[in-house]
Phi, psi and omega in degrees: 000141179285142178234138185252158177267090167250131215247081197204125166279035177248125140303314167300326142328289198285318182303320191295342185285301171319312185287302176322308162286327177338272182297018141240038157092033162212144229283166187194144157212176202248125155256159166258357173217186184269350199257296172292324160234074194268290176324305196300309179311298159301000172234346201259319194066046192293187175253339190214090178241149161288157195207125182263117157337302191246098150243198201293284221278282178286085215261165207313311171323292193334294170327277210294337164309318190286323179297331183247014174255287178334113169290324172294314169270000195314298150330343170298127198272153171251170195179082191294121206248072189203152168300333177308134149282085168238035186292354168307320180329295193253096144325348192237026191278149153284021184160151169244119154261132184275154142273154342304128152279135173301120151310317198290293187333307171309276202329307155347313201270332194291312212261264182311004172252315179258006175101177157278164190285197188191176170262000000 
């Protein structure tokens, strides 16, 4: 099963992500920063992670400069999800989603970069 990462300081944001991939068949674990989820990201392997720009502690650039220095993970597609207009930030993201966003679209983005969520 595909596992996506999500990287958001909303608590209410990340439960709406989680059940959403949840309810489409893919498996997620969670951070509330970049700092943490760095940790989660080394212990988890996702396939994927969503990624928010601006949080309290850690903010999303930070992360992913630490994410494209790791040879094991470097590769990992990103799919930034934030109110920022900061798409300059990541450059290598496979996609900006603004918020508010269409779930399906997201979904979209998902499913064609890692596929479907499988059982």
């Amino acid at each position: 099963m595909k596992k996506i990462l999500v990287i958001d300081d909303d608590p209410v944001l990340v439960k709406y992500l989680v059940s959403l991939f949840r309810n489409n068949g893919y498996e997620t674990c969670q951070a509330k920063d970049g700092h943490e989820g760095y940790e989660v990201l080394l212990r988890e392997k996702p396939d994927l992670i969503t990624l928010d720009l601006q949080m309290e502690e850690e903010w999303g650039p930070r992360f992913y400069r630490k994410l494209s220095q790791n040879e094991e993970f470097k590769n990992t597609p990103v799919i930034v999800v934030s109110g920022l207009s900061g798409q300059h930030a990541i450059k290598k993201a496979v996609a900006f989603v603004s918020k508010p966003f269409d779930p399906d679209k997201l979904l979209g983005i998902v499913r064609s970069t890692i596929g479907l969520g499988g059982s």
